[in-house]
N, C-alpha and C positions, 0 to 999 in steps of 0.2 A: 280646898286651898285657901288660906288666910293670905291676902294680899298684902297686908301691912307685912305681915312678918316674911313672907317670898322676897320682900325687898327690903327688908332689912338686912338678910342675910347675903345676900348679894350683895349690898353696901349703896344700895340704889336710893336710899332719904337721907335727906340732905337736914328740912325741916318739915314738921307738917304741924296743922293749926291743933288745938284742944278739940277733944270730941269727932275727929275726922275716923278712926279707927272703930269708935263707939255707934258714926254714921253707918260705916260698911257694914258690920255686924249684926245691924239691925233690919237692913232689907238692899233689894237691889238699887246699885246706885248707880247715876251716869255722871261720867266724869269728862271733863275735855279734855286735850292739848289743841294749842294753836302753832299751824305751819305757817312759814313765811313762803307766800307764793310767785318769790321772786325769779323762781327757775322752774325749769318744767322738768327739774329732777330734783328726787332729795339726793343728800350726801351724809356719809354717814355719822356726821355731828347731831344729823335728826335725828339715828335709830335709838339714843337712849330717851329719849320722850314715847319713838314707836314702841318699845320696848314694855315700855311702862302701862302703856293702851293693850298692850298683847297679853301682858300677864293680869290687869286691870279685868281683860275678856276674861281667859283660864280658870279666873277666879268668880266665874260667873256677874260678872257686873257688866255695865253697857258703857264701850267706851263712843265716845264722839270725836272725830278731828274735824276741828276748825281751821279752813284756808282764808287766811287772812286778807280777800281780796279788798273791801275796803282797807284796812289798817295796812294792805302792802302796799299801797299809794301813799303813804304818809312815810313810814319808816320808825321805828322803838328805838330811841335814844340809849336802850341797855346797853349798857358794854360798846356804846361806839364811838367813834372819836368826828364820825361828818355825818350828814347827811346822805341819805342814798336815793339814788335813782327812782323818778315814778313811773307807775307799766299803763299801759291804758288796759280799757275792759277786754279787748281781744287778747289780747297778751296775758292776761291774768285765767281766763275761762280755760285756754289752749294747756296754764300752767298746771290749773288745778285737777285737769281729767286725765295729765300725766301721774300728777302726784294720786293721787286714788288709783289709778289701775298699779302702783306702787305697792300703796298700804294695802289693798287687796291681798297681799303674798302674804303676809303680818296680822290681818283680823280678817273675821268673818264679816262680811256684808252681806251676801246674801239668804242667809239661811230666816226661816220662818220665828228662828228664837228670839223669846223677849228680849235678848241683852245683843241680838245684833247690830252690830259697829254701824253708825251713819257719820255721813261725808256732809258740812254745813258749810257755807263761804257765808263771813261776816255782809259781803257788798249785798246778800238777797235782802235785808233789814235793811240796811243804812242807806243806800242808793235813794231811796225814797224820802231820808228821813230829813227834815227840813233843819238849818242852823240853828235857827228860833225857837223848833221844838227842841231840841236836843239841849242846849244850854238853859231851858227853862225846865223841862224832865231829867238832864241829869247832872248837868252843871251847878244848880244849886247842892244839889246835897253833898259835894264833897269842895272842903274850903280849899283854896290855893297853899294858906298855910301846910297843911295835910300831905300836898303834892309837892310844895317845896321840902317836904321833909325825906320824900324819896331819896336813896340812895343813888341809883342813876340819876336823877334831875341834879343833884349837889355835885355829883363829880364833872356831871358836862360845863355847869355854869362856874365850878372852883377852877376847870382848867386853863393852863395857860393860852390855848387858845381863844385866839382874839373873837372866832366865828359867833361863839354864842350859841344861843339855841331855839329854834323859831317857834313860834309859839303853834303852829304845825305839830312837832314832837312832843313840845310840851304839855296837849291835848290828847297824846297818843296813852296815857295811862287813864283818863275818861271812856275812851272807845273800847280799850280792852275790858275794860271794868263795865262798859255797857253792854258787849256781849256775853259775861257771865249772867248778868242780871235776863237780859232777853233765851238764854237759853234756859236757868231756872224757870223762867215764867212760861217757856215755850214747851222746853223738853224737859221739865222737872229736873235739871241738870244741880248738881249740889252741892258738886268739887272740880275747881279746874287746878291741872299738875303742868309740871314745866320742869327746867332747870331750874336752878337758884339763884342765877341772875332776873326773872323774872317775877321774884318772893315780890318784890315795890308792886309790880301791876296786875298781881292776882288778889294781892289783900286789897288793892281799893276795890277790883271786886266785889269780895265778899261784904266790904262795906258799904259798898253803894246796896246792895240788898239787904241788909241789914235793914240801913236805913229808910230805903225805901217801900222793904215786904214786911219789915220786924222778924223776917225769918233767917234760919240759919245757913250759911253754905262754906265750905270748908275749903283750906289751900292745904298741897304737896308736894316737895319739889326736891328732884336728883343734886346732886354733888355736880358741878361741873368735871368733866371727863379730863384729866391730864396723862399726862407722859411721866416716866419714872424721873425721866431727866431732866421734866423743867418744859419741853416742847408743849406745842399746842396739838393735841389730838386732831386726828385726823385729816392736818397739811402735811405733803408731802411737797419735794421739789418743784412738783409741776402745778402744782395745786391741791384745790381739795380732791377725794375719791370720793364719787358721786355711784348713785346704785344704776343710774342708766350705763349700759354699753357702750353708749355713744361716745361717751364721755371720759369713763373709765372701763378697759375693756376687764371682762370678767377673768383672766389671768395676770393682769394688773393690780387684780381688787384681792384676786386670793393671796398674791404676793405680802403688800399692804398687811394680811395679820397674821402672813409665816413669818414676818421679820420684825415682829414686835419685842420687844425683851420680856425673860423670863417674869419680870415684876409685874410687869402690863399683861403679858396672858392670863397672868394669877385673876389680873382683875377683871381684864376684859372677858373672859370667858363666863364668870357668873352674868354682865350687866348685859353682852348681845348673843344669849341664847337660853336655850328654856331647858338646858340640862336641868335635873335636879341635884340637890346638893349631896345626896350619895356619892352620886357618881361624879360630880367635880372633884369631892374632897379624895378621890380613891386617886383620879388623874393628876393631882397634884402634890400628891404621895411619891405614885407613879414616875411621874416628872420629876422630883426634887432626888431620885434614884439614878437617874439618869437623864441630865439636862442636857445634853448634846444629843438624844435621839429629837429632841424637840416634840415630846407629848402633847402640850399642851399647846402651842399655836398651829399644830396638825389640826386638832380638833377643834380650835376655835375657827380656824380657815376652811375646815370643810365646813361645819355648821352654819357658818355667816355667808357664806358662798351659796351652798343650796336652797336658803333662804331668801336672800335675794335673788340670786339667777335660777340655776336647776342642776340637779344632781350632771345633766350631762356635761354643763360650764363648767363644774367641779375637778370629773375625771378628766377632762381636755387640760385645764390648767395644771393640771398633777404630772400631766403625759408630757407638757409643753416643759415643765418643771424639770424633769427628767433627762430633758433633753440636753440642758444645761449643767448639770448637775450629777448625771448619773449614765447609765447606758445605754440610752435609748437606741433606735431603729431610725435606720432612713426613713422605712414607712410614717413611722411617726411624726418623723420632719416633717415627712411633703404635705400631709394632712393639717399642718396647721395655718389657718388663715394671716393674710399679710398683716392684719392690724399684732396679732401673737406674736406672731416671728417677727416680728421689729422690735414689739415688747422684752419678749425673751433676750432678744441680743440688743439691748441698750446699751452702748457703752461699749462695744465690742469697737477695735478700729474696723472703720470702713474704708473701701476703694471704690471711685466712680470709674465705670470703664466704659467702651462706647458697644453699644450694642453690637454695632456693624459686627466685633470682635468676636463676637458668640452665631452669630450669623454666618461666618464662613467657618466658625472654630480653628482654633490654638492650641498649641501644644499644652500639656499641663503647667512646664518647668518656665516655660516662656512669658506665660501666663501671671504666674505666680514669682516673677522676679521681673522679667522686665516690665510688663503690662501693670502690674499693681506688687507693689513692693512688700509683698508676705514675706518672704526669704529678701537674705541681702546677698547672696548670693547662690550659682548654680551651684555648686560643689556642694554647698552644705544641704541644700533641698535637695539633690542624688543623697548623700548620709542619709534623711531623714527618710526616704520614701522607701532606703532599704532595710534600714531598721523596723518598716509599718508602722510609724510614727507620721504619717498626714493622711488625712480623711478626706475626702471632698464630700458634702450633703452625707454626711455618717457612714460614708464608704469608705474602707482603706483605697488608698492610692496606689495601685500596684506596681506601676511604669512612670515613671516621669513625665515620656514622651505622650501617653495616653490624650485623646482628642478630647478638648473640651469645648460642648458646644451650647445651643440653645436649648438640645434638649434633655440641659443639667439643669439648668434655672427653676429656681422655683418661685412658682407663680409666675413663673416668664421674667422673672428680674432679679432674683438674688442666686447666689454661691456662695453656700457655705465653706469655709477652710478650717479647719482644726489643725494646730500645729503641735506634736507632745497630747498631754492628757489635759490640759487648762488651757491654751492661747486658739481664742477663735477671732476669723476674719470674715467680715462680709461682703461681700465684691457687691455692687447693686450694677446693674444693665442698664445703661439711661442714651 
């Protein structure tokens, strides 16, 4: 597999330096990205850099991630409009053994091969390194002029804000550029890839070794990732979707790229997965035949799903999916965890009712008009219930009068109502 061109075709280079293609070609090469280890999950604005390390591996080369635990005490001026938060050492070590048992799912680490993926945190180097040495080794060789000519550095200091930029961030493209230099000299390293917001502080990089080794070392960097519409990838309402559970549950996450638009599947499906282009260009064939079966973000959402969680997170979300959407089974309700089933019914009206009410149990119709106002009235929920037009937990409702108690609850707190074939209700028990 030719790396360069896996991602070209994918539309995964943005720009890359002279000679970087001529590098690969000629032996094995180790390349970095640097993670920001401000969280002890990534989110999936990082998979297209993992990405890029994954097919980087595939292609027989060695990739390396860098967690930025020095440089994540400072904060990269790129693209931002403040300054951010600093972590101490504990907080930074707790983030980074997250983030690796992460990238783990995504590269090889353990195996005996030359090109297996290593995990480096910039703070093992720096921590020691004294101010003195450091602006005497690497602050001479690159002039301020140079930095002031960065892109980010111009637009923080053009802006209308009054804040300015401390001279903290301002040093923050010296330290990136001193970890490329210390990982060529360490790990023979001889390309570091990123986005294209970070082209400013991977070429002083390569400059800083230039200058310093006379040798060569190469930059590559993705397209930043957008929306068809102008949105910023991967925020939703609530935030970002993060590849931890905790955070984002794995039927939330698979949701996130069945509801992508047909434009965005086109793309997203070459940039976060290792389909080949065969078989993309046949699914997008496929797809452009029949755009309402949804091909194409089917398979981007299982792919991205199994990849990060596991194929079992996958069929649960699909089944969870179903339930909303299509015919599912009681069974399949009760099976799904409370964190899902709240997921799944976002948005649905809810009723708070008092436990005690499920604890002696209620009649259905009483329930369901006087207790929490599903129906506005009895007459019509009698119509409906003899029609088989209400469910309770994906059961038809056969009686009106039928008991409804605690031991309908699921998970000991919800009740599901289905009113017709679309209108559902949650009652929660509190």
């Amino acid at each position: 597999m030719n790396f360069i061109e896996e991602l070209q075709w994918r539309g995964m280079i943005h720009t890359m330096m002279p000679g970087t293609e001529e590098q690969l070609a000629k032996e094995m090469t180790a390349a970095y990205v640097g993670i920001d280890p401000t969280a002890d999950s990534l989110h999936i604005g990082h998979l297209v850099s993992v990405m890029m390390l994954r097919h980087f591996q595939h292609a027989g080369h060695k990739p390396i991630a860098l967690v930025g635990g020095a440089t994540g005490m400072i904060g990269d001026p790129s693209g931002k409009s403040a300054e951010r938060n600093l972590l101490d050492e504990a907080a930074l070590r707790h983030n980074q053994e997250s983030i690796k048992a992460q990238l783990a799912k995504f590269l090889d680490f353990e195996s005996n091969a030359p090109n297996a993926a290593e995990l480096v945190n910039n703070y093992d180097w720096m921590k020691d390194y004294s101010f003195l040495d450091f602006i005497r080794d690497v602050g001479k060789h690159i002039t301020v002029n140079y930095m002031m000519a960065k892109e980010s550095v111009k637009k923080r200091l053009s802006s209308e804000s009054s804040v300015g930029m401390s001279f903290t961030e301002f040093s923050y493209q010296l330290l990136q550029g001193y970890d490329f230099l210390w990982l060529n000299q360490n790990k023979n390293c001889k390309l570091q890839m990123g986005g294209s917001d970070q082209w400013g502080n991977i070429t002083t990089g390569t400059e800083l070794i230039r200058r310093k080794t006379d040798s060569d070392a190469f930059a590559l960097v993705c397209p930043l990732i957008t929306k068809a519409d102008g949105g910023k990838f991967g925020k939703t309402e609530s935030g970002n979707v993060w590849l931890d559970r905790r955070y984002t549950s794995p039927y939330k996450f698979f949701q996130f790229w069945m509801n992508v638009s047909d434009v965005d599947a086109e793309k997203y499906i070459k940039i976060f997965t290792s389909i080949n282009k065969e078989e993309i260009d046949a699914l997008i064939i496929e797809h452009a035949a029949a755009p309402h079966l949804r091909i194409l973000q089917k398979r981007l959402a299982k792919e991205v799903t199994i990849l990060v969680h596991s194929e079992e997170d996958y069929d649960a979300a699909v089944e969870a999916s179903g339930i909303l959407f299509g015919n599912a089974t009681s069974e399949a309700l009760k099976k799904l965890d409370e964190d899902t089933l709240l997921a799944v019914f976002d948005g649905v009206p809810q009723f708070k009712v008092e436990k005690a009410v499920f604890e002696t149990g209620a009649k259905a119709i009483d329930l369901l008009v006087d207790t929490a106002a599903v129906f506005p009235s009895k007459g019509e929920m009698r119509k409906l219930v003899q029609s088989g037009g209400v469910s309770i937990n994906k059961e038809k409702l056969a009686n009106q009068d039928e008991i409804i108690s605690a031991v309908n609850l699921l998970n000991n707190k919800y009740l599901l109502v289905q009113k017709g074939k679309k209108n559902y209700y949650l009652l929660i028990a509190e």
